[in-house]
C-alpha positions as CSV (number, residue, x, y, z in Angstrom):
1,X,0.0,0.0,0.0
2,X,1.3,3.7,-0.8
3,X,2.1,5.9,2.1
4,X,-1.0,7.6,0.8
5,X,-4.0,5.0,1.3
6,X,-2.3,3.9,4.9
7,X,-2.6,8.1,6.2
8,X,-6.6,7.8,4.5
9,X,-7.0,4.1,6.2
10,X,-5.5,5.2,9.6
11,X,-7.7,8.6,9.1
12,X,-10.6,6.5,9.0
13,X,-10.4,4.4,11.3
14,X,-9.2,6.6,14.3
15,X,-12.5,8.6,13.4
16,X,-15.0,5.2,13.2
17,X,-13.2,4.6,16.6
18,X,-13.9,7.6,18.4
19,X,-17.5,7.4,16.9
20,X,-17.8,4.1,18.5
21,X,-16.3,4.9,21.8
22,X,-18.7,7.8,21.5
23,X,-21.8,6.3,20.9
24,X,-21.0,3.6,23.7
25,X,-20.5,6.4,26.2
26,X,-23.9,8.0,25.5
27,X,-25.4,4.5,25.8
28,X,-23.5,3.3,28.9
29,X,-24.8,7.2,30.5
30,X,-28.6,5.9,29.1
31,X,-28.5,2.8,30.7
32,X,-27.4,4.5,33.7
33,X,-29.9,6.8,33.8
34,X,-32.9,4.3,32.7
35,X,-31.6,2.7,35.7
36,X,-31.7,5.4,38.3
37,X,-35.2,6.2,37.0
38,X,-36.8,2.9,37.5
39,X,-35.1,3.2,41.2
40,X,-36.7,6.2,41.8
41,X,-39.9,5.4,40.4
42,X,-39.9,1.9,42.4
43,X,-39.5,4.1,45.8
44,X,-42.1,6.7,44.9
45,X,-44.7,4.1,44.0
46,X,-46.3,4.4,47.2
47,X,-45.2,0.6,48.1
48,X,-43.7,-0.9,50.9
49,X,-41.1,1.6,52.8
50,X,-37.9,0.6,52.6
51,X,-36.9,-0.8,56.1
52,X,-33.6,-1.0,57.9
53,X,-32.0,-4.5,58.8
54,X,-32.1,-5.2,62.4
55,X,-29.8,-7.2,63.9
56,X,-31.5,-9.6,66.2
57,X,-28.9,-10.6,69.1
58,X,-29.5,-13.8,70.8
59,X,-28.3,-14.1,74.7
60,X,-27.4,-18.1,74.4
């Protein structure tokens, strides 16, 4: 290959791979957000409160 088509190929694909680690940083951040949503929604739902752990100590 000419010095040429190697500078356009390495153009290329350093631009297809910073579109692709864009694109899976803005869907890694939606998943991420979809997520906190749904916990939010879960909570304000009017359902069960969430309740603390208590540690039950027996005296054996």
């Amino acid at each position: 290959m000419t010095p040429a088509k190697l500078r356009v190929v390495r153009l290329l694909a350093c631009r297809r791979g910073s579109t692709m680690v864009g694109y899976s940083s803005l869907a890694l951040l939606v998943a991420i957000a979809a997520i906190t949503l749904m916990g939010h929604a879960d909570s304000d739902g009017g359902g069960a409160p969430h309740q603390r752990a208590v540690r039950i100590l027996s005296s054996d």
